[in-house]
N, C-alpha and C positions, 0 to 999 in steps of 0.2 A: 455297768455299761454293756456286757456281753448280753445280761438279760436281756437288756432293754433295744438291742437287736435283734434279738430271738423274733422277742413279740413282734416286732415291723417284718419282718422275713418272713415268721409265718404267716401272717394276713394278706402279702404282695403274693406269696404264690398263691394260696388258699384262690385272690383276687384274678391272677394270672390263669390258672389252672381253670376256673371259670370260663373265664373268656376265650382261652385257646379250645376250651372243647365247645363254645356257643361258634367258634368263626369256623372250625371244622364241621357242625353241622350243613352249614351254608355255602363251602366250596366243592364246585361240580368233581366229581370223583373221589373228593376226601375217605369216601367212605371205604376205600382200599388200602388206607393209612391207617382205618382205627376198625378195619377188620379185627385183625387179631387181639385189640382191646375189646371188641362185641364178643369174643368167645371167651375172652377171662371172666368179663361180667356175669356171660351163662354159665361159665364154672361153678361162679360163686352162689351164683343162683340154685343150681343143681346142688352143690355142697352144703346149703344151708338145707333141703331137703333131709339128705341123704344126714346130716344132722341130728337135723331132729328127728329121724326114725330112731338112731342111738339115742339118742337122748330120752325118749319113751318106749325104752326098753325092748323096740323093734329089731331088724336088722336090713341092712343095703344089701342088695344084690349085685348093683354096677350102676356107673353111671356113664349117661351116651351124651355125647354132641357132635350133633348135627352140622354140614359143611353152610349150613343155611343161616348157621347163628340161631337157632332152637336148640333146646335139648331133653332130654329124659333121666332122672333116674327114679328104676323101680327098685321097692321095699318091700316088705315082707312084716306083718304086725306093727304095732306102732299106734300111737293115735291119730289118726287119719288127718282130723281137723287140725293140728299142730305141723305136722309134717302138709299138706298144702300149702299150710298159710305161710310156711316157713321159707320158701322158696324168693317172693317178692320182698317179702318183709329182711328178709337176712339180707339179702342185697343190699338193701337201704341199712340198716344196723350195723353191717361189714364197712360202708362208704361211712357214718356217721361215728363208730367208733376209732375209725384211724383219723376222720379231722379233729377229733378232742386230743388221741394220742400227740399228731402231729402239732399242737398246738410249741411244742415245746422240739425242736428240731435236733437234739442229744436221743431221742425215742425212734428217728429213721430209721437207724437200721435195724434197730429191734421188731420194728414193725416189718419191715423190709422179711426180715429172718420168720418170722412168726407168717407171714402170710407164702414163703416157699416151703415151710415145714407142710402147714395145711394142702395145699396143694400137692405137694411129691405123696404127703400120707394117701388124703384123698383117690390119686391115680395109681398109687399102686398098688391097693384093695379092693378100691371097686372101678377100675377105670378099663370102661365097656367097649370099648370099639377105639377107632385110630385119632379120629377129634379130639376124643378125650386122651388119649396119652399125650399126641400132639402138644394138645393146649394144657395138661396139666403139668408134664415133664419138662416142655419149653419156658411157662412162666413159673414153674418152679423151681428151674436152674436159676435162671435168670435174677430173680430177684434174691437167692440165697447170693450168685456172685455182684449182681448188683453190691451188697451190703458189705460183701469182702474187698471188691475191687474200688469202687466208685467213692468222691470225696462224700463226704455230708452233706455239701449242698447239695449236688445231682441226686444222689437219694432221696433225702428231702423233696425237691421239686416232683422225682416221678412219683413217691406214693402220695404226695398230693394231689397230683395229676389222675393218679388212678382211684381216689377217693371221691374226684367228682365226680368223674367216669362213673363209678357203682352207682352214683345217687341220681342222675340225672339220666342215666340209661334204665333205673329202675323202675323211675315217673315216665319214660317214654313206653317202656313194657307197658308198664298199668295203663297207658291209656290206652293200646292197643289191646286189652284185655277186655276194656269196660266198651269197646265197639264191638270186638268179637262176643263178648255175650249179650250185648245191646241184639247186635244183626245177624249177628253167624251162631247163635244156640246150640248151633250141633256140632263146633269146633272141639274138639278134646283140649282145655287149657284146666289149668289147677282150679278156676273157678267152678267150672263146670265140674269135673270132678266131684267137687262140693256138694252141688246143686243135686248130683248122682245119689250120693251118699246121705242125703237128707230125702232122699225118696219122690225130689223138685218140690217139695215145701218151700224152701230157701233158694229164691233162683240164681243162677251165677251174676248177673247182674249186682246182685246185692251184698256177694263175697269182692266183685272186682272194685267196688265202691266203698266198701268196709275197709279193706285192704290200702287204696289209695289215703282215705280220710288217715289210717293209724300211720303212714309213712309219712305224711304232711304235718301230723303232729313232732313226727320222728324228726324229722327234718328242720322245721323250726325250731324245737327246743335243743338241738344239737349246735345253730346257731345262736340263739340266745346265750346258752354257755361259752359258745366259742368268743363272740362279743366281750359279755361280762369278764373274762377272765382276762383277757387281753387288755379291757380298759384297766381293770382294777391293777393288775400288776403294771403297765406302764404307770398309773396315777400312782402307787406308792414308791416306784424306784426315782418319780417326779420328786415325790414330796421329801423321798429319806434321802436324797443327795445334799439341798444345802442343808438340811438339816445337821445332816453330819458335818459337814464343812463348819457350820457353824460352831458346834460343839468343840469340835477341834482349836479353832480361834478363841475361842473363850479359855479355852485350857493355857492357852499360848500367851494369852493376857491374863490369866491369872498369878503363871511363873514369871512371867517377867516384873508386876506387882510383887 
C-alpha cells in the first residue's frame, strides 16, 4: 500500500510541479519569484560546462553569473565540441535524471544532498564573481538543509519543482538560441562558439537546432519511462494484492478441511 502511494504522489507533483511553473509563466511580475530559480538553472547550465571540460581532461577556470540570469564559464583544453554542447544538454539531463530518481520519493533527499554537494563543490573551485557564490552557496546550503531539516514530502515536492524548472527553462533557452542565431549571428552564445570553431562550415543555427532535437528526444524518452514504470508497478501491486489475499484463504480452508 505505501508503494502504491508512492507511485500516485509522485505523478501529482511531477503533475503539479508542471502546472505551477506554466501558471508562474503567465502572472505579471511572477518573474521576481522564480528569479533566483533562473540563476540555479544558469548554475547548472554553466556546471555542466565546466563538467565536461573535466571530464575531457581539460580544466575550469571559474565560473560567472550574470545579475541578468546569463552566465559564463571559461575553460582551458578540453574538447571543445563536448564542453559547448554540454551546457544546454546538461540542463535538460540534470531535469530529466532527478524525475526518473524522483519517481520513487524515499530518493528526495539523496537527490536533494547530491545536487548541494555539486553545487558548494562547483563554487568553491571555480565560482568567479559574486552571482556565482550568491547562487552557488545559497542553493547549496539550502538544499543540503532542505534534506536535514524539511519532512519528505516538502523535499520531495521542491526537487520536483526544481526538475521541471531545469527542463522547461532549458527548452525556453533553446528557443532563444535558435532566434539569436536565426537573427542576431553576431551574439556570442555556445552556438556560435561552434559555428567559430568549425571555421562557419557548421553555422550556429544548426548547433541551436541539433541541440533542441537531442533534448526533445531527452525529454520524451525520460517520460515514456516515467509513464511505463509507474503504470507497471501500480498494475502489479493491482494484481499481487488479491492474489495474495487469496492464497492466504485457501491455506485457511485447507487447515480447516
Amino acid at each position: 500500500m505505501e508503494s502504491r502511494l508512492e507511485v500516485r504522489n509522485s505523478f501529482k507533483l511531477l503533475v503539479l510541479g508542471s502546472m505551477l511553473t506554466l501558471v508562474l509563466w503567465f502572472i505579471p511580475f511572477a518573474e521576481i519569484i522564480t528569479y533566483p530559480i533562473r540563476l540555479f538553472v544558469t548554475f547548472i547550465h554553466e556546471a555542466g560546462h565546466a563538467l565536461a571540460a573535466l571530464v575531457s581532461l581539460g580544466s575550469v577556470r571559474h565560473i560567472g553569473i550574470d545579475w541578468s540570469g546569463s552566465g559564463v564559464t571559461e575553460t582551458v583544453g578540453g574538447v571543445g565540441f563536448l564542453i559547448s554542447s554540454s551546457g544546454y544538454l546538461g540542463t535538460t539531463l540534470y531535469g530529466a535524471t532527478l524525475l526518473l530518481l524522483l519517481r520513487r520519493a524515499r530518493f528526495a533527499k539523496a537527490v536533494a544532498i547530491g545536487t548541494g554537494i555539486l553545487l558548494l563543490v562547483m563554487t568553491v573551485f571555480w565560482g568567479g564573481n559574486l552571482g556565482a557564490w550568491l547562487t552557488g552557496l545559497g542553493f547549496g546550503t539550502g538544499c543540503l538543509l532542505l534534506a536535514a531539516k524539511a519532512r519528505l514530502q516538502v523535499v520531495h515536492f521542491l526537487m520536483s519543482f526544481l526538475a521541471v524548472q531545469s527542463l522547461l527553462n532549458a527548452f525556453y533557452d533553446l528557443r532563444t538560441l535558435m532566434y539569436l542565431s536565426a537573427f542576431q549571428p553576431s551574439s556570442l552564445t555556445d552556438a556560435q562558439n561552434m559555428a567559430i570553431a568549425t571555421g562557419g562550415l557548421v553555422p550556429a543555427t544548426f548547433w541551436a537546432i541539433g541541440w533542441s532535437i537531442i533534448s526533445v528526444v531527452i525529454l520524451v524518452w525520460t517520460l515514456a519511462v516515467y509513464y511505463k514504470s509507474l503504470k507497471q508497478r501500480a498494475g502489479t501491486e493491482a494484481i499481487a494484492l488479491p492474489s495474495l489475499i487469496t492464497d492466504r484463504s485457501q491455506s485457511a480452508a485447507d487447515r480447516n478441511f
